[in-house]
KERO-378291 format. One record per residue (C-alpha): x, y, z; residue in three letters. Coordinates in steps of 0.2 Angstrom, whole numbers. Layout:
<rs>
R    east   north      up   residuo
R       X       Y       Z       ALA
...
</rs>
This chain:
<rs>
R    east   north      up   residuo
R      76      67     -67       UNK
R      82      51     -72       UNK
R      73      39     -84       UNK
R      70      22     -79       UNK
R      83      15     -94       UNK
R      99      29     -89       UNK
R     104      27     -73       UNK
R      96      20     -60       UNK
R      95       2     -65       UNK
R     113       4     -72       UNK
R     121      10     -57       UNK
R     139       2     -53       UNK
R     135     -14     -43       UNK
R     120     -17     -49       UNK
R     113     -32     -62       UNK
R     103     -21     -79       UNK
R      87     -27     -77       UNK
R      82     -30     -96       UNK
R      62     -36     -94       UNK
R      62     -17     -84       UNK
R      71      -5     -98       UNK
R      58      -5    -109       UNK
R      45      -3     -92       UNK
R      41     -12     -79       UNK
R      43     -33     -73       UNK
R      26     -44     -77       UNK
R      27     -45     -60       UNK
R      28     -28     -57       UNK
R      11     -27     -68       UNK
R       3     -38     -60       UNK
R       2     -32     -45       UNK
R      -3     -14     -49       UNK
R     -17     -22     -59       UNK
R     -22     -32     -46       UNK
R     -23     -15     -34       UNK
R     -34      -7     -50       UNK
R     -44     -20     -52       UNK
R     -53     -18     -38       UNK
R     -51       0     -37       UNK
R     -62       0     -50       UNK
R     -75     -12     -44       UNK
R     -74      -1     -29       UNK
R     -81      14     -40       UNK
R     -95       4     -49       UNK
R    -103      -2     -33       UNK
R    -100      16     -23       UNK
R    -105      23     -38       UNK
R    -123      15     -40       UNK
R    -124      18     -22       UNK
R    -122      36     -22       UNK
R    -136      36     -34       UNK
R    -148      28     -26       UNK
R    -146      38     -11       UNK
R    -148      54     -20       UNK
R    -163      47     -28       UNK
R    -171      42     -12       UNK
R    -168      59      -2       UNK
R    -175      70     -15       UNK
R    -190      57     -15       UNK
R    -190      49     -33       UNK
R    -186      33     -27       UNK
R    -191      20     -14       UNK
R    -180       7      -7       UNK
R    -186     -10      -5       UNK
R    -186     -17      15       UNK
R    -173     -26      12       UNK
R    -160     -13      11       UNK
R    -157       3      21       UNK
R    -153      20      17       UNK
R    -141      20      28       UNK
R    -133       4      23       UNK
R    -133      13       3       UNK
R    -122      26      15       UNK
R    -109      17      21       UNK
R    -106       8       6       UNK
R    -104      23      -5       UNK
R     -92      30       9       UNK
R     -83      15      13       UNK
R     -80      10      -7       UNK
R     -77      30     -11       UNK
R     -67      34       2       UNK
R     -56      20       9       UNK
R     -58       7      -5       UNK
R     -55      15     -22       UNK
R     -43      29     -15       UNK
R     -32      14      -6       UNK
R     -30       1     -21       UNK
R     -28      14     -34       UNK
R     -15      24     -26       UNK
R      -5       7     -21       UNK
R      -6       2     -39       UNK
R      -1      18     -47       UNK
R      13      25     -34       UNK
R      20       3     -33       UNK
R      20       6     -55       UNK
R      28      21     -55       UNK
R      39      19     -43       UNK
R      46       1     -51       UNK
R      45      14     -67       UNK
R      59      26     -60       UNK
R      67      15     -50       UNK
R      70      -2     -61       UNK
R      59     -13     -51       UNK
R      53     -16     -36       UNK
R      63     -29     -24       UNK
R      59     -45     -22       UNK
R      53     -41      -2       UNK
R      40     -28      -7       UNK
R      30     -38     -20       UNK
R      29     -53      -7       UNK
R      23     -39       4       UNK
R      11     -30      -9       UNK
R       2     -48     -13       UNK
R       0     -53       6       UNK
R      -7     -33       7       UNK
R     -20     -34      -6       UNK
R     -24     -50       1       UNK
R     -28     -42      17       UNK
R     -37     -28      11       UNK
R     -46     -37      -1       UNK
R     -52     -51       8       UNK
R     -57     -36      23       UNK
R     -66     -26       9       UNK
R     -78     -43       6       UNK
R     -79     -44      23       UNK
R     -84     -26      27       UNK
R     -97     -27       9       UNK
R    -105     -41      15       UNK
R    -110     -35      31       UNK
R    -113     -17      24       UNK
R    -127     -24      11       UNK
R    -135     -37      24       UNK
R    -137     -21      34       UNK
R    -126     -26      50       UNK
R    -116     -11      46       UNK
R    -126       3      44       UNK
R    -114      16      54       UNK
R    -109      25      39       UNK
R     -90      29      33       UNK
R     -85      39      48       UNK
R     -94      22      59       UNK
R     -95      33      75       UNK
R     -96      27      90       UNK
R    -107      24      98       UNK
R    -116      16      83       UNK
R    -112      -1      81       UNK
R    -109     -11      66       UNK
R    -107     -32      67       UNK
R     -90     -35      75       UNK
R     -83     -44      58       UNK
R     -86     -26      51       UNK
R     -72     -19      59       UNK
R     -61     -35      58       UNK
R     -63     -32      38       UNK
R     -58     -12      43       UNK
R     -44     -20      55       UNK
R     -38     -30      39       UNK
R     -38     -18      27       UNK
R     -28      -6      38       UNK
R     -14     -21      40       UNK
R     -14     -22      24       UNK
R     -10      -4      20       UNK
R       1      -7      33       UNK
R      11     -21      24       UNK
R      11     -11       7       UNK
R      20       4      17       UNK
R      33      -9      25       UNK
R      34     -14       3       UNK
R      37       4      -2       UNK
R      50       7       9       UNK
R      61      -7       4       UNK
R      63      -2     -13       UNK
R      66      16      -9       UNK
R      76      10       2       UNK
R      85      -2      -7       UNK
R      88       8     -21       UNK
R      98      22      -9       UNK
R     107      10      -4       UNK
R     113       4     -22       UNK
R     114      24     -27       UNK
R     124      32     -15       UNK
R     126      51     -13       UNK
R     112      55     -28       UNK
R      94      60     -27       UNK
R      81      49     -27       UNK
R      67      53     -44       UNK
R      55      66     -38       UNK
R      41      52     -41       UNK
R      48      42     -28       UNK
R      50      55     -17       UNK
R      33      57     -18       UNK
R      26      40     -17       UNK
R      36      36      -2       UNK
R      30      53       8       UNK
R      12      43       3       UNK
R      16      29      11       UNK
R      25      40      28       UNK
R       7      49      32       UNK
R      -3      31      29       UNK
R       9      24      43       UNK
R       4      39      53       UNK
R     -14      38      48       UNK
R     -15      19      50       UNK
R      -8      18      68       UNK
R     -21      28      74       UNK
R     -35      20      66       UNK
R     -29       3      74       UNK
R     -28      10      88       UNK
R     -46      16      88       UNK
R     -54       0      79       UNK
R     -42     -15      86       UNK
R     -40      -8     104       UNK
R     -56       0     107       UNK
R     -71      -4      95       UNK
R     -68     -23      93       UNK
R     -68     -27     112       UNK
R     -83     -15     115       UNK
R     -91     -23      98       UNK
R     -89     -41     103       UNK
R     -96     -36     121       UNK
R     -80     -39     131       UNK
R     -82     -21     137       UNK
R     -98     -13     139       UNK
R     -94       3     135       UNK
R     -83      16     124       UNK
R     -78      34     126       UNK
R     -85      44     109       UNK
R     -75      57     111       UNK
R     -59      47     112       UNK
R     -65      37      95       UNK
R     -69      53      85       UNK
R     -54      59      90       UNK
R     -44      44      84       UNK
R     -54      45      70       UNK
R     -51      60      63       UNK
R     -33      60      66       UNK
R     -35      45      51       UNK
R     -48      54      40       UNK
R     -38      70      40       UNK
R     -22      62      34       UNK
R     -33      51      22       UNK
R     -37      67      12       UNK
R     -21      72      11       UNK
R     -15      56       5       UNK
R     -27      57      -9       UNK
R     -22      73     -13       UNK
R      -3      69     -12       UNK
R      -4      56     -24       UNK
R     -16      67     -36       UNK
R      -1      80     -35       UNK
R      10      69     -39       UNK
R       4      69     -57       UNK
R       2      88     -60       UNK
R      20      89     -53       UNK
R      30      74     -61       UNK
R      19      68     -74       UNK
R       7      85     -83       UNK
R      24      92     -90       UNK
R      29      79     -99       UNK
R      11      77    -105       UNK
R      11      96    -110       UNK
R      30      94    -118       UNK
R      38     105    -107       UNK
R      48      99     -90       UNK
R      47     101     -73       UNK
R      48     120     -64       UNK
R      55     117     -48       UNK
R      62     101     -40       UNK
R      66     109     -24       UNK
R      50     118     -22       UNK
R      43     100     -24       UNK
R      49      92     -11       UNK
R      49     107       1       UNK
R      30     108      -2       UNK
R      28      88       1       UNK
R      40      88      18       UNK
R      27     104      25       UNK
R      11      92      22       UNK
R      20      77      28       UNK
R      23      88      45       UNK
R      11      96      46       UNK
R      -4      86      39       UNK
R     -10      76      53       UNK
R     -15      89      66       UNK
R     -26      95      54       UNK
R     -40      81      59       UNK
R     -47      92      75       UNK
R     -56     105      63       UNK
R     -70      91      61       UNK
R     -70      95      80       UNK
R     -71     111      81       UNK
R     -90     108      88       UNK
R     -88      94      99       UNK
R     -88      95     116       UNK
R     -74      91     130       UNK
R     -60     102     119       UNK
R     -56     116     125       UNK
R     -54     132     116       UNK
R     -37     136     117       UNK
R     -34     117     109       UNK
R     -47     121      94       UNK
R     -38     138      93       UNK
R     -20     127      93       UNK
R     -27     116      80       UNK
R     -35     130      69       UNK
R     -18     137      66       UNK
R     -10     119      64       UNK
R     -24     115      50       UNK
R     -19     132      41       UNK
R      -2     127      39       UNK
R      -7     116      26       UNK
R     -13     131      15       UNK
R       6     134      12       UNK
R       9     117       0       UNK
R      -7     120      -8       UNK
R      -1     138     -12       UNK
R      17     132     -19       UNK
R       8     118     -29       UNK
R      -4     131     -38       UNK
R      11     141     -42       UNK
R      21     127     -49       UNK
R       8     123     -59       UNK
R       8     140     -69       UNK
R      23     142     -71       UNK
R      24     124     -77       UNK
R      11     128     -90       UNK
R      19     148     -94       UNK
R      36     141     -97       UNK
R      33     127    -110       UNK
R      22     140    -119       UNK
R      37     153    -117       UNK
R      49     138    -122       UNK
R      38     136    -139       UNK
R      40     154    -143       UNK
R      24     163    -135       UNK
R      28     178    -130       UNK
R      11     187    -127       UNK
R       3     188    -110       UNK
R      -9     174    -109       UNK
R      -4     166    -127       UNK
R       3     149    -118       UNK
R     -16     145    -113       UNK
R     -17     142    -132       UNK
R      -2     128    -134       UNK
R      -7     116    -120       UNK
R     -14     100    -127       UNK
R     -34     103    -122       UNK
R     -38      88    -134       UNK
R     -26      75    -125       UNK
R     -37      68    -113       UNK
R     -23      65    -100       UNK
R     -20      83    -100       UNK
R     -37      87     -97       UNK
R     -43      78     -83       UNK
R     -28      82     -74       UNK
R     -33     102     -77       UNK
R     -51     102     -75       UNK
R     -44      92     -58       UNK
R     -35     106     -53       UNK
R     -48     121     -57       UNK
R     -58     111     -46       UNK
R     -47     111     -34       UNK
R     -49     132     -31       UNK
R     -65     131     -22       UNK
R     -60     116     -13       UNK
R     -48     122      -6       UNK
R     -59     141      -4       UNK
R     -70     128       4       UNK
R     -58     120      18       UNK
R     -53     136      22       UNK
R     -69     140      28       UNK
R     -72     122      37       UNK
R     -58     125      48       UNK
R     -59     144      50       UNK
R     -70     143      69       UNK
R     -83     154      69       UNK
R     -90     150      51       UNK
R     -87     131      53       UNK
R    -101     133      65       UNK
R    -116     138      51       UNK
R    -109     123      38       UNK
R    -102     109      51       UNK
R    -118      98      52       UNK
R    -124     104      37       UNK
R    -124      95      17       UNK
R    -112     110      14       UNK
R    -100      98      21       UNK
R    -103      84       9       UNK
R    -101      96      -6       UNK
R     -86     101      -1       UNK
R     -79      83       1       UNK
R     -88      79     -18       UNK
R     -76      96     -22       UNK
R     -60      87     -16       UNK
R     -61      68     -18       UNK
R     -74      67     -31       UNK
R     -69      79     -43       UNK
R     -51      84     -37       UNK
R     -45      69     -32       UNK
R     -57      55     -43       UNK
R     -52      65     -60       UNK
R     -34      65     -58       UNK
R     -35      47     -55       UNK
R     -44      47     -71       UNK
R     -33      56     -81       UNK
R     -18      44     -73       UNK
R     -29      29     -79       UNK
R     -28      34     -98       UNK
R      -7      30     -96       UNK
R      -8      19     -84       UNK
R     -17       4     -90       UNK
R     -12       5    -108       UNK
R       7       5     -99       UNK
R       2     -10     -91       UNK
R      -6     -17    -104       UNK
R       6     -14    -117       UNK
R      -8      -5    -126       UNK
R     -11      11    -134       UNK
R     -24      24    -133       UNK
R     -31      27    -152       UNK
R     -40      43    -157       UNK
R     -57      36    -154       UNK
R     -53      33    -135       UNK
R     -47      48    -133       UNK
R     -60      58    -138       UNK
R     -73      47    -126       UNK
R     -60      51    -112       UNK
R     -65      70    -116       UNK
R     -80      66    -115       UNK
R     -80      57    -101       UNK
R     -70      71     -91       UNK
R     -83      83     -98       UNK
R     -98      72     -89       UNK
R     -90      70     -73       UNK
R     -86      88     -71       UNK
R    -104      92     -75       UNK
R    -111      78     -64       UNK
R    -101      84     -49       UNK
R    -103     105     -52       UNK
R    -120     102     -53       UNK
R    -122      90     -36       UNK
R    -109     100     -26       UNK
R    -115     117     -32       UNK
R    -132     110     -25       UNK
R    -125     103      -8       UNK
R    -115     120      -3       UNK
R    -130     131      -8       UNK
R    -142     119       2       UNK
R    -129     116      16       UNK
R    -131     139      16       UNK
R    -149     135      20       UNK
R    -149     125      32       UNK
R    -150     106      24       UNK
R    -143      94      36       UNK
R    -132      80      31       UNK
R    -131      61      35       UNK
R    -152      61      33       UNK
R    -161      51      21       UNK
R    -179      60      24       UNK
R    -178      79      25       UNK
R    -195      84      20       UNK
R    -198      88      38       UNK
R    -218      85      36       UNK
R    -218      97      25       UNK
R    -212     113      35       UNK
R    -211     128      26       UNK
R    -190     128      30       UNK
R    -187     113      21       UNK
R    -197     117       7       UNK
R    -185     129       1       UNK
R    -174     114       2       UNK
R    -182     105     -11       UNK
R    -176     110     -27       UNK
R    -161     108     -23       UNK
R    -161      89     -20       UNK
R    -167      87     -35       UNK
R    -153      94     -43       UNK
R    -141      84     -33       UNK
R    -151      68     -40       UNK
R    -150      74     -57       UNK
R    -131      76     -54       UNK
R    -131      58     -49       UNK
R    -139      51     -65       UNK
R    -125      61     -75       UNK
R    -110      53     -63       UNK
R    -118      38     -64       UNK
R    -117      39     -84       UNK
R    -100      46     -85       UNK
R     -94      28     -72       UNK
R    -102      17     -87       UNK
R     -91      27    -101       UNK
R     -75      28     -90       UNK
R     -76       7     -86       UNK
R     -80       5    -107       UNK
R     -65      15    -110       UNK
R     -55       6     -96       UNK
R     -60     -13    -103       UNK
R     -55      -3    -121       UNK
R     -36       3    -115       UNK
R     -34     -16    -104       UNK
R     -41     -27    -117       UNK
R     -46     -23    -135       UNK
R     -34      -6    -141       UNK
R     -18      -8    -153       UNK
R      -5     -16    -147       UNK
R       7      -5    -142       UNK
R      21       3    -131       UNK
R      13      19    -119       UNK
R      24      28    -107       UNK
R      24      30     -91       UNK
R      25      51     -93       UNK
R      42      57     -81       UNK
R      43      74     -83       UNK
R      63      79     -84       UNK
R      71      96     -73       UNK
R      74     112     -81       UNK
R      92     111     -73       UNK
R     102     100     -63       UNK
R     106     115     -52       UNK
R      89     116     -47       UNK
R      91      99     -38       UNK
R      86      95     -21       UNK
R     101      95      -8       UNK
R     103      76      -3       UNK
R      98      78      14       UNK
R      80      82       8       UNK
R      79      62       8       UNK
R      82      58      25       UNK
R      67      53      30       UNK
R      70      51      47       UNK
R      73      70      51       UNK
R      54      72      42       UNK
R      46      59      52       UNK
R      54      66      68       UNK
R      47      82      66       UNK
R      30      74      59       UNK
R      29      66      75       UNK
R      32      82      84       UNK
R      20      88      77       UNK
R       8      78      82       UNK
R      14      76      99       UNK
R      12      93     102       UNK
R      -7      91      94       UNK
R     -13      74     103       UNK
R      -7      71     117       UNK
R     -14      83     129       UNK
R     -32      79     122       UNK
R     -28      61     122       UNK
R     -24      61     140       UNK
R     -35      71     146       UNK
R     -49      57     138       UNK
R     -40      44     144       UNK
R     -41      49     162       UNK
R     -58      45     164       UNK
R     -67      60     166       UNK
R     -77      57     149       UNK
R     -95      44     153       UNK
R     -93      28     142       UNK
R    -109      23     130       UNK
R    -118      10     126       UNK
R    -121       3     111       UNK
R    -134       7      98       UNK
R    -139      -2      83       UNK
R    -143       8      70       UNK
R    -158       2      59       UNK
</rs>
């Protein structure tokens, strides 16, 4: 894989782009900071939300009238979920990809700023209304709960301007085929744009939902709106989104953890194949959030079952990969025991850590969305807490640490700083608190979720019935686990203000992990996108639009609005 100051800038044709050899354009870095910026106010205020909620459920705290359990919901869903996961992975995929691809054109940062101007100014909107409690509809906002209708104009903006950074993204991929004829685009790159490919899939379905159905029915032009067809909308978005996370978290344990650990990347063909199968086959997946809903029929859940599978497949290449990432740098340092390369990985370097207590998390996660989409046993966990453990499994401790661990090169690579010894070790540190934090409040969730807990509930004392007694103990675990996270957000933004402001000057790279061949190269037709996205759209053809009709004929009774309190 080529490095930024070889071959890509320097191809025939094509002006050296000095500021970039060395990195990436001030105005490259600006806008990636811009994107982490609020990324990370996004986790401070989700953060502090998240605790207060698990504080008020297992009774040790009391919120004032003023503010609704339900509002401290939404909030930690909405900043969590959409919020931190969008910005971050815009600013880290927009510097990588400048990073291997010597800049990003001119097109895609008028793009990006018009984006983050979108999204940010739809995340104020969406804030405001959430804390003033006019939005208290949590982050799936299901119809038929209705928020304010400016709440889902600051939803509408934030998906255009998702939208606008995809349209950016492409330009520079594009661009830089264009000006590199008959040769490979950088694994990196091949990865940020398949990002950007399923947030156009994702994004068009959730404006379809909020922009075409919920803002008429919210603003009282219609009076009423078909659930069914809005969870279904829905979850064709929040499906992808998870996977978008989780492509952009892969994206450092395949291109960036080898470098790290001093070895090089295993396979570049096994890469790619396992990013075009979750591209294609991602979206589908959204239906095993149905799998109890009424007005799907059993032979579609049974479709949609084996459709969800089909994404185990990826995750099975990516765990390989990453072993035999691991087991070959140790061979290539002369271990020659069994397990002996476990010793040389770099346990200390904080960037190697987070990215592999990430991905032991990541076993149970996935152990866990097995079991939510497998039919029969989705039906004990589906409405229960189990559910929200799993999700604090993959986005919070999968997802949330590898954007960690990416942090500790990032913002010193784009603050021309370097990460000193004493930062380093608080990074440990900091890995080792969240990790803690999140086993001991998703351990808690999934054995409570067993018994019977339900989820999206801010009371569950039940009057004091005997079944929710057993229940108990087990909040109280999760509350604790809260404190800790809360704890382990204060050292990561001290060591965040450390690596952006106050460390050693310094040159930090962006970590590109090389081939161990060139004859293990991609063919070139692996970057014709437009084969992928055909079949992508296949896909979900063959997933949607029986369902879809069938809800748009009008055979499902509209609802009303409620308010939520």
């Amino acid at each position: 894989m080529a490095h930024i100051n070889e071959a890509p800038i320097l191809h025939k044709g094509t002006a050296v782009n000095e500021d970039a050899a060395d990195g990436i354009t001030g105005r490259d870095i600006r806008l990636s900071a811009a994107n982490l910026f609020i990324a990370f106010i996004a986790l401070l205020i989700g953060g502090f939300a998240g605790l207060l909620q698990g504080l008020v459920r297992s009774g040790f705290f009391e919120l004032p009238s003023w503010i609704s359990y339900y509002a401290l919901l939404t909030a930690h869903g909405v900043m969590f979920i959409l919020v931190l996961s969008s910005f971050f992975s815009i600013g880290y995929l927009y510097a990588g990809t400048s990073r291997v691809l010597g800049g990003l054109a001119n097109k895609t940062i008028a793009f990006g700023w018009t984006g983050f101007a979108l999204m940010t100014t739809g995340t104020l909107i969406a804030a405001f209304l959430i804390v003033t409690g006019n939005a208290n509809v949590l982050y799936t906002f299901y119809t038929p709960m209705q928020a304010h209708p400016w709440f889902y104009i600051g939803l509408a903006l934030i998906v255009v301007g998702i939208l606008l950074n995809c349209i950016g993204m492409f330009i520079t991929y594009q661009s830089w085929r264009k000006r590199n004829p008959g040769k490979l685009t950088p694994l990196f790159a091949f990865f940020a744009n398949a990002v950007f490919v399923l947030w156009v899939f994702a994004s068009l379905f959730i404006a379809v939902f909020v922009i075409a159905m919920v803002i008429p029915w919210a603003f009282g032009w219609v009076a009423t709106i078909d659930p069914m067809m809005g969870r279904t909308l829905f979850w064709a978005f929040g499906h992808t989104l998870v996977n978008i996370w989780m492509l952009t978290s892969i994206s450092a344990w395949y291109v960036a953890m080898p470098k790290i650990i001093g070895g090089k990347v295993f396979s570049d063909s096994l890469a790619r194949v396992a990013v075009v199968i979750l591209v294609v086959a991602n979206v589908p997946g959204g239906f095993h959030h149905q799998i109890l809903d009424p007005g799907l029929s059993v032979n579609v859940k049974f479709l949609h079952v084996i459709q969800t599978f089909m994404i185990i497949f990826p995750s099975l290449m990516t765990a390989f990969a990453m072993l035999a990432t691991m087991e070959r740098t140790g061979r290539a340092k002369g271990v020659t025991s069994l397990l002996g390369w476990w010793k040389t990985l770099p346990w200390s370097d904080a960037r190697f850590f987070a990215l592999i207590v990430a991905m032991f998390a990541y076993i149970p996660a996935g152990l866990g969305g097995i079991i939510n989409a497998s039919n029969q046993i989705n039906q004990v966990v589906h409405n229960s807490i189990w559910v929200t453990g799993h999700l604090h499994l993959t986005v919070g401790t999968t997802v949330i640490l590898t954007f960690f661990g990416i942090s500790y090169w990032l913002i010193p690579y784009l603050s021309g700083r370097k990460m000193t010894p004493t930062i380093n070790r608080l990074a440990v540190a900091q890995t080792v608190i969240w990790a803690s934090g999140m086993l001991l409040m998703s351990g808690a969730m999934h054995i409570n979720g067993l018994l019977g807990s339900p989820r999206r509930t801010a009371n569950t004392s039940y009057n004091g019935h005997s079944a929710a007694a057993d229940w108990a103990m087990y909040e109280t675990l999760m509350a604790m686990g809260g404190v800790i996270l809360v704890v382990g957000i204060i050292l990561l933004v001290y060591i965040w203000a450390q690596l952006a402001f106050f460390a050693p000057k310094g040159k930090t790279d962006f970590p590109i992990g090389e081939d161990y061949s060139p004859s293990d190269a991609s063919p070139l037709f692996m970057d014709r996108w437009s084969v992928w996205v055909a079949l992508a759209t296949v896909s979900v053809a063959i997933a949607y639009i029986i369902p879809l009709i069938d809800f748009a004929s009008g055979h499902n009774p509209g609802s009303p609005p409620f308010l939520m309190p």
